[in-house]
C-alpha positions in Angstrom: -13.2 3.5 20.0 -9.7 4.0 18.7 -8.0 3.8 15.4 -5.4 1.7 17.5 -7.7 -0.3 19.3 -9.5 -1.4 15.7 -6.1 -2.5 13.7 -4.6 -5.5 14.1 -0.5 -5.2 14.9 1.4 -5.5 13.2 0.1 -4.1 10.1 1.3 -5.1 7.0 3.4 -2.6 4.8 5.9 -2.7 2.1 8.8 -0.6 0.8 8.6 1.6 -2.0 11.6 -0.4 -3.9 9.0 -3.8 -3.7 7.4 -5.0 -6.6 3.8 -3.7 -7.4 2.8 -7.3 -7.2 3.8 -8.1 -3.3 1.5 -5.1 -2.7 -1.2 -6.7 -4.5 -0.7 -9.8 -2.8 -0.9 -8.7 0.3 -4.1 -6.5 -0.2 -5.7 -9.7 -1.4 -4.1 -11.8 1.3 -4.7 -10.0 4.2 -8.5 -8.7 2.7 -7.5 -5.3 3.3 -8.2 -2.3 1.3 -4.9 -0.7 0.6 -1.3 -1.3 2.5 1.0 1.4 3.4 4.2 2.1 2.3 7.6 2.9 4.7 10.7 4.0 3.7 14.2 2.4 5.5 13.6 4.5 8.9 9.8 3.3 9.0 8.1 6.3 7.8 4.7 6.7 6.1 5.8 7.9 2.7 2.5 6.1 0.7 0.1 3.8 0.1 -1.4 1.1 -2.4 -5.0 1.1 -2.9 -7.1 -1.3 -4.2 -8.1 2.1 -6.2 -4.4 2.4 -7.5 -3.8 -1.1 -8.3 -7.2 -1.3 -10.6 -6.3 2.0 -12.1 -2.3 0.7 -13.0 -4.3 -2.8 -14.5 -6.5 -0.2 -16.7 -3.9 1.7 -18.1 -1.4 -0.5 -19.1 -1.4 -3.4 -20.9 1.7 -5.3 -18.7 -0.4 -4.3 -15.7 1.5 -4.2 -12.1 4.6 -6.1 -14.2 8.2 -4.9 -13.7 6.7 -1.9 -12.0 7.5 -0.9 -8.2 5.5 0.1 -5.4 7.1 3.5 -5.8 5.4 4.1 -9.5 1.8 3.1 -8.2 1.4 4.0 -4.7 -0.7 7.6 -3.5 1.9 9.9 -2.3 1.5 12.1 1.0 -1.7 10.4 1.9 -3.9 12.0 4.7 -3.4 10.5 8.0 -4.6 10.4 11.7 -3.3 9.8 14.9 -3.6 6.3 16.7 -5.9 7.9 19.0 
């Protein structure tokens, strides 16, 4: 079985300006584990785990608040093709 044939389309995904929260949302929303993050030409540039969000909540005492995706999300994450 394929990657492609296993994820819904479209995926969610969010831009790295968005607030921390909308990721959130939509990882609770959509009961997925993490959503990935595009820059303006649709590029993979990140993504927000549930990891990442509980370790953000941890460390800081204003949580996701006033923060973007940008300052939580895993840079460069590891990828494979659709196939």
């Amino acid at each position: 079985m394929s990657i492609s044939a296993s994820v819904p389309a479209p995926f969610p995904a969010v831009s790295p300006e968005e607030p921390a929260t909308e990721a959130a949302r939509l990882i609770v929303s959509r009961h997925i584990g993490a959503v990935p993050v595009q820059d303006r030409a649709g590029r993979l540039i990140g993504l927000v785990s549930e990891h990442d969000i509980v370790r953000v909540i941890a460390s800081r005492a204003m949580g996701l608040r006033g923060l973007a995706v940008e300052e939580v999300m895993t840079r460069e994450p590891v990828t494979v093709g659709p196939d």
